[in-house]
N, C-alpha and C positions, 0 to 999 in steps of 0.2 A: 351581603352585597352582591349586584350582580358579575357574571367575570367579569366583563370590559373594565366596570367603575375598580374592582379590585385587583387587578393587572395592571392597572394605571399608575396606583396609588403604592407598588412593588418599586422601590428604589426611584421616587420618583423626582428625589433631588440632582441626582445621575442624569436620568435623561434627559431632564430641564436643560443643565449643561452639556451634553452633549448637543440637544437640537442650537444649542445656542453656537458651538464651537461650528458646526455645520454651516449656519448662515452665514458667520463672516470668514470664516475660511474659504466659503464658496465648495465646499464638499457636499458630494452627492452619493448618497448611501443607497442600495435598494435591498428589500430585502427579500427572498426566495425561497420556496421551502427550507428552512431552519437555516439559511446562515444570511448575515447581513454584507455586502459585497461593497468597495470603494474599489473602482478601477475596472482593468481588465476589460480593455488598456485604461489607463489615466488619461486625461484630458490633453490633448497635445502630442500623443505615441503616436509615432509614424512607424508603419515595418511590420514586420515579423513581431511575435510572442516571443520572450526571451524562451531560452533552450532550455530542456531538462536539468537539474541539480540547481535551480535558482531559486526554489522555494523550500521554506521550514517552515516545521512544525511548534506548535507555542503551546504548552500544555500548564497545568497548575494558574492559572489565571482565579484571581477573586472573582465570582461572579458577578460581582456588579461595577467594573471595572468596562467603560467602553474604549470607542475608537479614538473619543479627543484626549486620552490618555494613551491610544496604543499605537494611533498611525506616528503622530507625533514622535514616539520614540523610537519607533523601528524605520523611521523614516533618517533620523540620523547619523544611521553609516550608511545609509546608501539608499538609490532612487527605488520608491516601489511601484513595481507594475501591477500588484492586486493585492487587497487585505480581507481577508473572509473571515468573520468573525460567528462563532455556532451561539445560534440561539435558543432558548427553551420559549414556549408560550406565555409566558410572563413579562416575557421582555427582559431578562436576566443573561447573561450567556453563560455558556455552558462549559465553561471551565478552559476551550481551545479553541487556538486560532491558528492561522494560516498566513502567512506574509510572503509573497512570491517577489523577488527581487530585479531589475533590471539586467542585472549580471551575474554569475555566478560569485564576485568580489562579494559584489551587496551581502548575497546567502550567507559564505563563511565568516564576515566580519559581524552578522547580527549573532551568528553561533559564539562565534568570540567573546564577544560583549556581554551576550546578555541568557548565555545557558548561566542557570543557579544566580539573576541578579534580580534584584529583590526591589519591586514594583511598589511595593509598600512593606510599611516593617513587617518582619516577621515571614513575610510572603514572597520567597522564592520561586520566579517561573523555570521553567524547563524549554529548551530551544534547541532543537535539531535538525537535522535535514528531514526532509519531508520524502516519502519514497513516491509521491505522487502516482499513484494505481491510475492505468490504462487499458487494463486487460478488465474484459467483462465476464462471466459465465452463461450461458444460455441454456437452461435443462429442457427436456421436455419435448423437441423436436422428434416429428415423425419420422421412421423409419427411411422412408422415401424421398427426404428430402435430400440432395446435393451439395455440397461445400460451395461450387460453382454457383444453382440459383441461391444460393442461402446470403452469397456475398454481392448478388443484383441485388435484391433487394435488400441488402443492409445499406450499402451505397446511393439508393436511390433516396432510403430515409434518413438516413444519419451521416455525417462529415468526419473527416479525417481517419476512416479504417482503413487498416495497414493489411491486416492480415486474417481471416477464418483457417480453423481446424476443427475437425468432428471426431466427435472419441463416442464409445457407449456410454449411456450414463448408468453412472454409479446407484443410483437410487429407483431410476425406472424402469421395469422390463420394457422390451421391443419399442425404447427413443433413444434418442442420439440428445449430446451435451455439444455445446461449439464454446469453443474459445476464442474473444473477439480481440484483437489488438490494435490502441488508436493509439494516434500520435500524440498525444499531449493528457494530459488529466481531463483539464474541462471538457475535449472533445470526448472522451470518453464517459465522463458525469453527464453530458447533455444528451450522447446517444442513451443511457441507462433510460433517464428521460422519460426518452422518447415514447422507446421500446414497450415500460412499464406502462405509459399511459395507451399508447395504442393496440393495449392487448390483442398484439399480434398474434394469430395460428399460422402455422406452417406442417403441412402434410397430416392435416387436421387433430392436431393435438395442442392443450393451451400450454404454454410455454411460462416458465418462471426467469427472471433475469435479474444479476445481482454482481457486484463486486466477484473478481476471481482471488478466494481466497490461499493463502499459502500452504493450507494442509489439501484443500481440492487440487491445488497444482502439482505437488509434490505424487501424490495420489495417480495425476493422468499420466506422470512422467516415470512413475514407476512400474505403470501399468505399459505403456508403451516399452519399455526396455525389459518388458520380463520377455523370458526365455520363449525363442520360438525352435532353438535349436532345442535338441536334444540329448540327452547323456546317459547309455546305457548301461546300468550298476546291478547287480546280481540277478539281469536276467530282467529287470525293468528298465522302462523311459521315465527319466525321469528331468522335469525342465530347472533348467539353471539361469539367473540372470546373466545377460551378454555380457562378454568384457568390458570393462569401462575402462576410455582411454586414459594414457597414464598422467594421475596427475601431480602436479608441482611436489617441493620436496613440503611435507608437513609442518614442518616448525614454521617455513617461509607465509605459508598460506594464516595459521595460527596469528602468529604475531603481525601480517601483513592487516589482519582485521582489529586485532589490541589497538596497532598503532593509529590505524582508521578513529577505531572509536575515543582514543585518547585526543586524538587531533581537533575532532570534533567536541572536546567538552562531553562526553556520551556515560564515562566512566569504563571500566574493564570491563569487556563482555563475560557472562558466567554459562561452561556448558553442561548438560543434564545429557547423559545417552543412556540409554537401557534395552539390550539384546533383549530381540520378542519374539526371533524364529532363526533357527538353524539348519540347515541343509546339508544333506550328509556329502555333498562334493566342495564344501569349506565355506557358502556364502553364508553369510547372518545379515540379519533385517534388523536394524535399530529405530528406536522412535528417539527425534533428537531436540532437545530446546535451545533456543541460547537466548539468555536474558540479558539486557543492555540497559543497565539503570535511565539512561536518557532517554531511552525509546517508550511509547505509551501502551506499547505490548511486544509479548516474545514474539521470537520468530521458531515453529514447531511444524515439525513433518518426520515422513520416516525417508530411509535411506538403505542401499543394498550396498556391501561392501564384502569384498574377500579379503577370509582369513589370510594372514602370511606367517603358517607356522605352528606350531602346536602349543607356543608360548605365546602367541601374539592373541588378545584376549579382541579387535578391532576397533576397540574405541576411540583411540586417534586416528586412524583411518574415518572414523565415523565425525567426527568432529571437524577433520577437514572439509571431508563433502559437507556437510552444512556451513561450516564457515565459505567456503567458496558460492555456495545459494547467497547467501546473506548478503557478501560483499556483492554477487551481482544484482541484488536486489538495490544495492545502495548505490548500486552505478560506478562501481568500483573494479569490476573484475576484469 
């Protein structure tokens, strides 16, 4: 068969229903590279985009499970302002969705309800908050380019940038990487966009743009805090990471994120840390995971922490600093 005819013919008692549920509901769906979009705003939003922490994550979906089964019910604790559902080329979606809520109420009563409730027999969804990524990465910039024009001409193409920062990049001799920060998801997914399709050069070199991920970030900011000071030990220099200011007591930080993830339906977060460098003025380097059974991935980077002690082996030391990444990741900290 050709695609089109055999794409069609993919679950196509579903979408029958669905275009039907669409017409008399007067629902208007579009769909955009891989996700299909209701709202955003909905018909009748006056204002502002609701605020950060209003949208969740909806994972483990049947795939041939649409919106006249999903807006329908995630529409019942509360008003939605967007529903994005991922779609594969078939016309099938791809396992998650996205439900942005009018308030933050909407968000935790959909977690409430409906993390682990079962859409059809057998078939358990998964519902959490959604960390909504706004930070981009930018590799590849010339040497010579400025934080200053780097952020005209981000502004003059793209909407809602907050903020540029230039670091070396990791991967390429003699460029620079930028970290972009927008105000909201979409403003951020839409500069990505942009960006991608206008294959921009800046200080003639082509540039790669992509999601800023948590081990690249962890990465800049460890890279920014290493030692510029120096410590001299038998006779060498030798660089030590800065103090890090002091933070909270540990059990507080520990169980301040249990209780998070419990609140939320998420399950008890599980942590992995493994010492991978030592420094003979007491700091160790950990690489650190923490797994959250509701989340549709870990959260993994490393971490610099000083020893406290000849007995103190830093793993809960190490475990805090990621828990406190994570909890600010979730909008918590």
């Amino acid at each position: 068969l050709p695609p089109q005819t055999w794409t069609d013919q993919v679950n196509q008692a579903n979408k029958v229903a669905l275009l039907t549920w669409a017409k008399e509901a007067g629902i208007s769906l579009v769909q955009i590279n891989g996700q299909r979009r209701y709202g955003g705003p909905p018909p009748g939003w006056a204002g502002e985009p609701p605020p950060a922490g209003t949208e969740v994550y909806i994972g483990k979906l049947p795939q041939d499970l649409y919106e006249n089964t999903l807006i329908p019910l995630f529409q019942s604790v509360g008003k939605l302002y967007e529903f994005r559902l991922m779609m594969t080329f078939s016309g099938l979606n791809r396992g998650f969705a996205y439900a942005k809520y009018s308030s933050q109420d909407g968000a935790r009563a959909a977690i409430a309800r409906f993390n682990h409730f079962q859409v059809r027999k057998g078939c358990a969804i998964v519902v959490a908050k959604s960390t909504e990524k706004c930070e981009l990465s930018m590799d590849g910039l010339g040497p010579s380019v400025s934080r200053r024009h780097l952020e005209a001409v981000l502004r003059r193409v793209t909407e809602g940038l907050l903020r540029v920062s230039l670091h070396a990049s990791p991967v390429q001799k003699r460029a620079q990487l930028a970290v972009l920060r927008y105000g909201s998801h979409r403003a951020a997914a839409m500069a990505k966009k942009t960006l991608l399709e206008g294959n921009m050069r800046l200080g003639g070199a082509e540039m790669s743009v992509d999601w800023l991920n948590y081990d690249l970030k962890q990465k800049l900011q460890l890279h920014a805090e290493k030692p510029s000071s120096r410590k001299v030990q038998g006779g060498k220099c030798q660089g030590v990471p800065k103090p890090a200011p002091p933070s909270p007591v540990p059990r507080n930080v520990l169980d301040r994120l249990t209780a998070l993830c419990r609140r939320q339906c998420l399950g008890t977060p599980l942590f992995i840390t493994k010492c991978v460098q030592a420094t003979a003025s007491g700091w160790l380097r950990f690489w650190c995971q923490v797994v959250i059974p509701g989340c549709p991935q870990p959260f993994s980077g490393f971490t610099w922490v000083q020893q406290d002690g000849p007995s103190r082996s830093g793993h809960e030391a190490a475990k805090v600093m990621v828990a406190l990444e994570v909890l600010r990741m979730l909008g918590e900290s």
